[in-house]
ROBAFI-108169 format. One record per residue: residue in one letter; x, z, y of N, C-alpha, C, O in turn. Coordinates in Angstrom, 2 decimals, decimal comma, padded with zeros to 5 digits. Layout:
<rs>
r aa:A	nX:X	nZ:Z	nY:Y	caX:X	caZ:Z	caY:Y	cX:X	cZ:Z	cY:Y	oX:X	oZ:Z	oY:Y
...
</rs>
This chain:
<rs>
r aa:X	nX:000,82	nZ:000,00	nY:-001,18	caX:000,00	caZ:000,00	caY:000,00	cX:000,88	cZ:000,00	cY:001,26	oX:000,33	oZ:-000,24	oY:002,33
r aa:X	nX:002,05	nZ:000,22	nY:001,23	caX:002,93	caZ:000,91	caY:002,41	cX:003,47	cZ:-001,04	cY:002,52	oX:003,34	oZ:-001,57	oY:003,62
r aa:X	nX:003,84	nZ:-001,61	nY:001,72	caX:004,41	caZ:-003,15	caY:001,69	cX:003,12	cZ:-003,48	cY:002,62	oX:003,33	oZ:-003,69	oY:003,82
r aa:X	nX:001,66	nZ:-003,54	nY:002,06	caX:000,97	caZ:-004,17	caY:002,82	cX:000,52	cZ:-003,60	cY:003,98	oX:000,33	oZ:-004,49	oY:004,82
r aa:X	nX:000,32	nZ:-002,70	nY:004,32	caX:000,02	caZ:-002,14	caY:005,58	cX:001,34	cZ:-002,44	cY:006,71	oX:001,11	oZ:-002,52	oY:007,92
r aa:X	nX:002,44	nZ:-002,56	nY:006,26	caX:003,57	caZ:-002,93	caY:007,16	cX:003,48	cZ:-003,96	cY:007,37	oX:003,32	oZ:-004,10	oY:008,58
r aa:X	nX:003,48	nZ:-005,33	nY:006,58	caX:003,78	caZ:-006,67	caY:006,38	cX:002,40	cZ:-007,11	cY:007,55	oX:002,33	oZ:-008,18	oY:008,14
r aa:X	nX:001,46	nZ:-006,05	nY:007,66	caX:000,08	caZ:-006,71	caY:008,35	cX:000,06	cZ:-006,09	cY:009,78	oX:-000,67	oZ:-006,38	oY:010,73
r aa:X	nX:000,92	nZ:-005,28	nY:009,70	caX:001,23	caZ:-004,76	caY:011,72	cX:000,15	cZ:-003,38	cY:011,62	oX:-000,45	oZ:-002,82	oY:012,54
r aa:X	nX:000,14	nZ:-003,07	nY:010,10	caX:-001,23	caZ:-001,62	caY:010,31	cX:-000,66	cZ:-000,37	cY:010,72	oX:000,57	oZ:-000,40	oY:010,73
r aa:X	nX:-001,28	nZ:000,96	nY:011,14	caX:-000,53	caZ:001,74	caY:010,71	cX:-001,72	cZ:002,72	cY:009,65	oX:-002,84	oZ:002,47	oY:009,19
r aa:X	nX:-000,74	nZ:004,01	nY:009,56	caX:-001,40	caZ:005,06	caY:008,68	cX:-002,73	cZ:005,11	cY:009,14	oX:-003,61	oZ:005,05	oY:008,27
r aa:X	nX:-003,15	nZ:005,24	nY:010,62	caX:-004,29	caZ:005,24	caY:011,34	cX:-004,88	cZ:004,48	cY:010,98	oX:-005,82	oZ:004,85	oY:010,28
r aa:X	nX:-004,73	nZ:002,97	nY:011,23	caX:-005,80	caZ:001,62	caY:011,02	cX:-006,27	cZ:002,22	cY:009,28	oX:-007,37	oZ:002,70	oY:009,00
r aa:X	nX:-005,21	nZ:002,04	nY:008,40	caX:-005,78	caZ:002,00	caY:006,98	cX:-006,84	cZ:003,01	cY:006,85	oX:-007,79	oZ:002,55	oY:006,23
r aa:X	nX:-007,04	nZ:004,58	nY:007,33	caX:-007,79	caZ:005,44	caY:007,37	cX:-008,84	cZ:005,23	cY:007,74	oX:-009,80	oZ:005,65	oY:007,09
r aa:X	nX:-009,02	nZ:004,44	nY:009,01	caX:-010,02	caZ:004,06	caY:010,39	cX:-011,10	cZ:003,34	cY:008,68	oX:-012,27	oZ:003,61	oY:008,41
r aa:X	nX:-009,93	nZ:002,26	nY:007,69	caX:-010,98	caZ:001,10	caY:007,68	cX:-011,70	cZ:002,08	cY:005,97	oX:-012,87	oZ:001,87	oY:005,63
r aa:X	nX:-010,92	nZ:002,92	nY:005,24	caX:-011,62	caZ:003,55	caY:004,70	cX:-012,25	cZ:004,65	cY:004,99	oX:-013,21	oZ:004,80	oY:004,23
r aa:X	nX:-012,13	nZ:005,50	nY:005,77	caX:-013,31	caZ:006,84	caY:006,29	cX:-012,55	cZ:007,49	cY:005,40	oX:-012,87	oZ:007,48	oY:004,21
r aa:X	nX:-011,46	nZ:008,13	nY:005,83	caX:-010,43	caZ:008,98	caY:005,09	cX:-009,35	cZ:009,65	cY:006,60	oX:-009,33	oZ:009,15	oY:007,72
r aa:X	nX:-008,66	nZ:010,73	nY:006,21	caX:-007,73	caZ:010,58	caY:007,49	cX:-006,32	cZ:010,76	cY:007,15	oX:-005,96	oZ:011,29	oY:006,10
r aa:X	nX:-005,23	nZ:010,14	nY:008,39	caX:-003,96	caZ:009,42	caY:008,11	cX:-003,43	cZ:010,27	cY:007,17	oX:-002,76	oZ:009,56	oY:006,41
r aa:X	nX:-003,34	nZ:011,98	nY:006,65	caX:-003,03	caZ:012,64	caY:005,77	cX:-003,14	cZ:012,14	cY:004,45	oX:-002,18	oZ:011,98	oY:003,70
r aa:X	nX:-004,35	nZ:011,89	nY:004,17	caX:-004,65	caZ:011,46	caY:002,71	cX:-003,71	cZ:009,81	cY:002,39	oX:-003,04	oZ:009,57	oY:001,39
r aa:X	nX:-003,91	nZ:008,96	nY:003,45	caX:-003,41	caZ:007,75	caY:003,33	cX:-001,70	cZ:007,51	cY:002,67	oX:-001,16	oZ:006,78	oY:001,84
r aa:X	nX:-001,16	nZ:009,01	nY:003,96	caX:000,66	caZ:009,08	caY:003,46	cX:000,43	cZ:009,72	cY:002,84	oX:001,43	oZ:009,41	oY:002,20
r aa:X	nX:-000,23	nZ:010,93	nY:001,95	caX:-000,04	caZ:010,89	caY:000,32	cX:-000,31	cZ:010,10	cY:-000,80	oX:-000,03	oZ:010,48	oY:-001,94
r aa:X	nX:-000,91	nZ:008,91	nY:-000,52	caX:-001,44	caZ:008,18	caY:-001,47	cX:-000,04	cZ:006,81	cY:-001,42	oX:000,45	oZ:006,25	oY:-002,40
r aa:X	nX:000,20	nZ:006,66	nY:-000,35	caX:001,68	caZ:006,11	caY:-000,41	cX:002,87	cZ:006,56	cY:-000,41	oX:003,86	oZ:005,87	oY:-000,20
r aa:X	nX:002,89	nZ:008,09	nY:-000,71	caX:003,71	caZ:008,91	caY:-000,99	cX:004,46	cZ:009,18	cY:-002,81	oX:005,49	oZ:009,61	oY:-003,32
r aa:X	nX:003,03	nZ:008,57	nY:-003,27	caX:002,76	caZ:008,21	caY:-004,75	cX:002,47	cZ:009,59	cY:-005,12	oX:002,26	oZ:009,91	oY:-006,29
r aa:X	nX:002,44	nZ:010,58	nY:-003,97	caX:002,39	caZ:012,16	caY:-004,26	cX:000,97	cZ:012,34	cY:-005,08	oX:000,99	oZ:013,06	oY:-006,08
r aa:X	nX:-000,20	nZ:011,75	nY:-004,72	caX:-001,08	caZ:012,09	caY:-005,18	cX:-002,30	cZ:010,54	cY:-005,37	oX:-002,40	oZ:010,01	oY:-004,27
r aa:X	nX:-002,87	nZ:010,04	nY:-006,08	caX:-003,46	caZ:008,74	caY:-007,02	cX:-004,88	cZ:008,60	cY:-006,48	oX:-005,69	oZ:009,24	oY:-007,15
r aa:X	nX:-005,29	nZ:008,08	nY:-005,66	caX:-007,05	caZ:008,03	caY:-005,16	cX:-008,00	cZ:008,32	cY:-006,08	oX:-008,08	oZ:008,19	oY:-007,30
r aa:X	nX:-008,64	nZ:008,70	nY:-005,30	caX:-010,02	caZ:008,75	caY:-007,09	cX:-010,60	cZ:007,65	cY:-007,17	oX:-010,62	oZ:006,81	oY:-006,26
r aa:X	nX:-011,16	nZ:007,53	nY:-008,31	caX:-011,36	caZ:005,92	caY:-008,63	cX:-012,26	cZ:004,68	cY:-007,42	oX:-012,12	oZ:003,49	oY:-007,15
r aa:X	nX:-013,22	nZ:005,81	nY:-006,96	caX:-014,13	caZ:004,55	caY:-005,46	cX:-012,83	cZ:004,60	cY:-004,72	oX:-012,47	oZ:003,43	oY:-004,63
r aa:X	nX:-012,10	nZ:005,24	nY:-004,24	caX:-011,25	caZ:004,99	caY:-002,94	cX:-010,00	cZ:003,84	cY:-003,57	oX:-009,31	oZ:003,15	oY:-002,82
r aa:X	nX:-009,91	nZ:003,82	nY:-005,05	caX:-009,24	caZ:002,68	caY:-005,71	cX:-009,67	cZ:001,57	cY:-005,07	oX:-009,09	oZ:000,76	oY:-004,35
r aa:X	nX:-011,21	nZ:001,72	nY:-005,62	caX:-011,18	caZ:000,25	caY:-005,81	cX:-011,98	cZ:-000,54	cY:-004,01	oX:-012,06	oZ:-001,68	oY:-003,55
r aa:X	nX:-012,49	nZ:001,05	nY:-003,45	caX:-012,05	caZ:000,57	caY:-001,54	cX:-011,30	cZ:-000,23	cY:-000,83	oX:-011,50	oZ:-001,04	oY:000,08
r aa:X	nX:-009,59	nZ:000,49	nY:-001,91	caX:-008,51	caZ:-000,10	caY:-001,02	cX:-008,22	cZ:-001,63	cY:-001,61	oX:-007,58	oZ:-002,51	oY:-001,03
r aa:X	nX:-008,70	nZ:-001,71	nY:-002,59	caX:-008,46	caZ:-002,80	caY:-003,22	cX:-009,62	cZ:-003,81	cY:-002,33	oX:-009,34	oZ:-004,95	oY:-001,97
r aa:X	nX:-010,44	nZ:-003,38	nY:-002,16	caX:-011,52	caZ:-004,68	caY:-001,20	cX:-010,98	cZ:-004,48	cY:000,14	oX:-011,26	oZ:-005,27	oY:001,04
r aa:X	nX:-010,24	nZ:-003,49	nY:000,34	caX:-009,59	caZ:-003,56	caY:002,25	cX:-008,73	cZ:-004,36	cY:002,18	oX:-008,58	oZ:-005,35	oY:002,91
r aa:X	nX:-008,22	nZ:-004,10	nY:001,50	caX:-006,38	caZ:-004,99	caY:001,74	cX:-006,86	cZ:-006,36	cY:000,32	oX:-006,26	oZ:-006,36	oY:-000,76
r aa:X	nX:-007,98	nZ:-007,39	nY:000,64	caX:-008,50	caZ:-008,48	caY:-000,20	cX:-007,79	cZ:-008,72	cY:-001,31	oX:-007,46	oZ:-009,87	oY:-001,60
r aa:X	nX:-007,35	nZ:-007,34	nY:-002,32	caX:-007,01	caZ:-007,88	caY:-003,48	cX:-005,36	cZ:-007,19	cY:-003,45	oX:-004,85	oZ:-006,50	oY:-004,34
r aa:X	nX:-004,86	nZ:-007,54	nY:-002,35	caX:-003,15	caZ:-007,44	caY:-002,23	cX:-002,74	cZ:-006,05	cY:-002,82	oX:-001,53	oZ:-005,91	oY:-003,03
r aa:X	nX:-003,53	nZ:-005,05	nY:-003,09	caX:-003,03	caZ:-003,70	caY:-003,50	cX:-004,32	cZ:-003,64	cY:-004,22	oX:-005,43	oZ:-003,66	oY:-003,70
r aa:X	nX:-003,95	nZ:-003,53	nY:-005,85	caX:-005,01	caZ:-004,24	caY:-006,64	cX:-004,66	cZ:-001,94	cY:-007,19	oX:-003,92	oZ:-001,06	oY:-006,76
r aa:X	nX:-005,66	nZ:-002,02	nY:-008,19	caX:-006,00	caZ:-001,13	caY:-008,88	cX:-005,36	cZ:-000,69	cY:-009,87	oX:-005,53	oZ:000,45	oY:-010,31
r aa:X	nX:-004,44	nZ:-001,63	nY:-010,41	caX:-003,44	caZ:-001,16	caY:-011,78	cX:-001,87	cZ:-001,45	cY:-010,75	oX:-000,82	oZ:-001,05	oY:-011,25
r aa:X	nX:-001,83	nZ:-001,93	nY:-009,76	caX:-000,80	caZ:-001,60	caY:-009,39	cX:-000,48	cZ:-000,29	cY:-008,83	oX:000,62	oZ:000,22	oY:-009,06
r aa:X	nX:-001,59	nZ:000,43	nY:-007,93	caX:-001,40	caZ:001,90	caY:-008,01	cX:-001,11	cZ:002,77	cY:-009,11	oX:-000,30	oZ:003,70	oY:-009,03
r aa:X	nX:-001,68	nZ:002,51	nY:-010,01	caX:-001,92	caZ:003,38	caY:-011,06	cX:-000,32	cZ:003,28	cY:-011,54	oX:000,41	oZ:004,27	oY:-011,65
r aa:X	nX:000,00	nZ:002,23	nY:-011,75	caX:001,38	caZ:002,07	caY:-012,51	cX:002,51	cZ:002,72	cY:-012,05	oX:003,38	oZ:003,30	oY:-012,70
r aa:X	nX:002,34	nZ:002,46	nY:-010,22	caX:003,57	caZ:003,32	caY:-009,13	cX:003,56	cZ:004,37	cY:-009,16	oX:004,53	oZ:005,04	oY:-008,81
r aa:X	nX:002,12	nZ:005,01	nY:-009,72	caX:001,56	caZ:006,39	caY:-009,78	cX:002,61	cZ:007,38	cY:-010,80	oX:003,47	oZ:008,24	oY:-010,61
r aa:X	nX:001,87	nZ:006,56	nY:-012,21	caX:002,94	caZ:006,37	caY:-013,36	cX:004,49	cZ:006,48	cY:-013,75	oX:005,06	oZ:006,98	oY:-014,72
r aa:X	nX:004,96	nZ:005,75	nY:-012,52	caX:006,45	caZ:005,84	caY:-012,76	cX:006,70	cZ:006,73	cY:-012,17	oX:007,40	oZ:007,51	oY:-012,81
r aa:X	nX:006,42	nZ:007,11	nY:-011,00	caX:006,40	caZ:008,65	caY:-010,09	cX:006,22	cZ:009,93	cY:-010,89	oX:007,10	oZ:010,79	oY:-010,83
r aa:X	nX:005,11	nZ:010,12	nY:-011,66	caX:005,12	caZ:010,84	caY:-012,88	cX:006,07	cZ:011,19	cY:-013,84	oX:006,61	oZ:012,21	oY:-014,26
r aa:X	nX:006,06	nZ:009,75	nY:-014,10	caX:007,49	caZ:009,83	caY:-015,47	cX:009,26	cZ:010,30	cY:-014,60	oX:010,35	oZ:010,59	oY:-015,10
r aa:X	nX:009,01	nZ:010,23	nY:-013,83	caX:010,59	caZ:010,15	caY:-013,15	cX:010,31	cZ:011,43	cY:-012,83	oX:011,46	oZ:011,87	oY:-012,91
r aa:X	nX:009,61	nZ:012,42	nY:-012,50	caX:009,56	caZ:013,45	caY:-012,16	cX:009,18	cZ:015,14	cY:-013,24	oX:008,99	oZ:016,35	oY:-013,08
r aa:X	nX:009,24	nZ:014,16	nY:-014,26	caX:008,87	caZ:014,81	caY:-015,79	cX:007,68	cZ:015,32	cY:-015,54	oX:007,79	oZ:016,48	oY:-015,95
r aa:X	nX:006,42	nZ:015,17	nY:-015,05	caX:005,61	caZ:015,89	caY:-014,62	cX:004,61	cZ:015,75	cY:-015,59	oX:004,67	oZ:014,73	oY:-016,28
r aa:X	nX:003,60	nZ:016,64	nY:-015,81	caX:002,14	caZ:016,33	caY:-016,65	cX:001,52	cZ:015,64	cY:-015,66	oX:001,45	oZ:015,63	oY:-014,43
r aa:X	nX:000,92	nZ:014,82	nY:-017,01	caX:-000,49	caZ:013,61	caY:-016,25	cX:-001,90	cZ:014,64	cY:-015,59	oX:-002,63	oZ:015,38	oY:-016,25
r aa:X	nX:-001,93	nZ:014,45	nY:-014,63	caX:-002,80	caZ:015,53	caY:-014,57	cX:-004,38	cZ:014,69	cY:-015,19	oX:-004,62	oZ:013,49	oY:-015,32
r aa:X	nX:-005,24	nZ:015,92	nY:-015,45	caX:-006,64	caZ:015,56	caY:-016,48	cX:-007,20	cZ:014,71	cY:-015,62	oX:-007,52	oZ:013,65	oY:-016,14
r aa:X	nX:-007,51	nZ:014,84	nY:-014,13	caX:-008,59	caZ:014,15	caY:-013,74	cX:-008,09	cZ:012,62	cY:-013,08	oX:-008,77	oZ:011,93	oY:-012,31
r aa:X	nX:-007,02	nZ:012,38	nY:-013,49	caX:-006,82	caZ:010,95	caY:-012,88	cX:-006,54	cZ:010,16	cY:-014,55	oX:-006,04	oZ:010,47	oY:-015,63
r aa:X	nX:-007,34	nZ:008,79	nY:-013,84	caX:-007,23	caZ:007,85	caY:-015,51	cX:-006,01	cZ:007,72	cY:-015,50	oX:-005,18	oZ:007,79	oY:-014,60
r aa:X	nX:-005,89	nZ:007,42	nY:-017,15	caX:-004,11	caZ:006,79	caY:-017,45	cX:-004,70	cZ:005,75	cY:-017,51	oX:-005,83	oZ:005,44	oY:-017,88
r aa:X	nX:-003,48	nZ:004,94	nY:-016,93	caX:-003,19	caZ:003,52	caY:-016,84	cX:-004,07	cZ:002,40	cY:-017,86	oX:-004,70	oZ:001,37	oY:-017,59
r aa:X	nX:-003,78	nZ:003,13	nY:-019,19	caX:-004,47	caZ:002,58	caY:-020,26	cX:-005,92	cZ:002,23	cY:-020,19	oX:-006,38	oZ:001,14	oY:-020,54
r aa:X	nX:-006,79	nZ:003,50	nY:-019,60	caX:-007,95	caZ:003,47	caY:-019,05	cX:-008,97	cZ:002,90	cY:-018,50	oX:-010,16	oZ:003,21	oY:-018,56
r aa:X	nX:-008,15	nZ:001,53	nY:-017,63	caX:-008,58	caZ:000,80	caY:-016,64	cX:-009,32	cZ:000,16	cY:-017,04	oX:-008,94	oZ:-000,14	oY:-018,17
r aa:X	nX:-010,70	nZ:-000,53	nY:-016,71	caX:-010,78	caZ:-001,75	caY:-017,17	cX:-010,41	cZ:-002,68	cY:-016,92	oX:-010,43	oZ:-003,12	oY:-015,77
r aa:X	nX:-009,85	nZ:-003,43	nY:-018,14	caX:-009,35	caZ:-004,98	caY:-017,84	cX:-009,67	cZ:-005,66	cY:-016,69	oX:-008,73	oZ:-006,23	oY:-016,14
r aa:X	nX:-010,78	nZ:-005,75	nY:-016,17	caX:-011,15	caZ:-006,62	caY:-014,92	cX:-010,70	cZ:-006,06	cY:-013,60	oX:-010,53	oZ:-006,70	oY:-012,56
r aa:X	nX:-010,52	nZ:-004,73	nY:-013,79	caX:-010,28	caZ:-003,86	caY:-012,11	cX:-008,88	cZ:-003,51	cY:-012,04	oX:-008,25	oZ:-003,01	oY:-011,11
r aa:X	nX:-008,30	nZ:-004,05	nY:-013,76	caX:-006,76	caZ:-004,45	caY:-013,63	cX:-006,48	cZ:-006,24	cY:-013,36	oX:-005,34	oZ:-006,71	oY:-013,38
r aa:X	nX:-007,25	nZ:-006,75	nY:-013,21	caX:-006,76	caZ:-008,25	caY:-012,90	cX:-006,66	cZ:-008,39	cY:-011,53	oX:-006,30	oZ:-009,46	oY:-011,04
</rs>
């Protein structure tokens, strides 16, 4: 999200403004600190038309996880989870 929000002249503000969220939640979610819940997934995925798709979070999410030895926490899907289509 941080590639596309830069590459488009946004900032933390605009991305918040266009989901009804505030700039806090936005730099943790590109912080990889913490994984949207699944509507604000698939929000950002219709804000930014596709360019920050739904299994690409999940995956950055993922490696952030694994590199940090951390437990998956219960309430966010694993990767595996997704459906096929909201991973295409």
């Amino acid at each position: 999200m941080t590639k596309y929000r830069r590459e488009n002249g946004l900032t933390l503000e605009d991305i918040a403004m266009r989901l009804g969220v505030t700039k806090g939640v936005v730099s943790r979610w590109e912080s990889k600190k913490v994984l949207p819940r699944r509507n604000s997934l698939s929000m950002i995925e219709r804000a930014t038309d596709g360019t920050v798709s739904v299994s690409d979070m999940v995956k950055a999410y993922s490696e952030t996880i694994a590199a940090e030895g951390a437990e998956w926490p219960a309430s966010v899907p694993r990767p595996e989870a997704i459906p096929r289509e909201a991973a295409e």
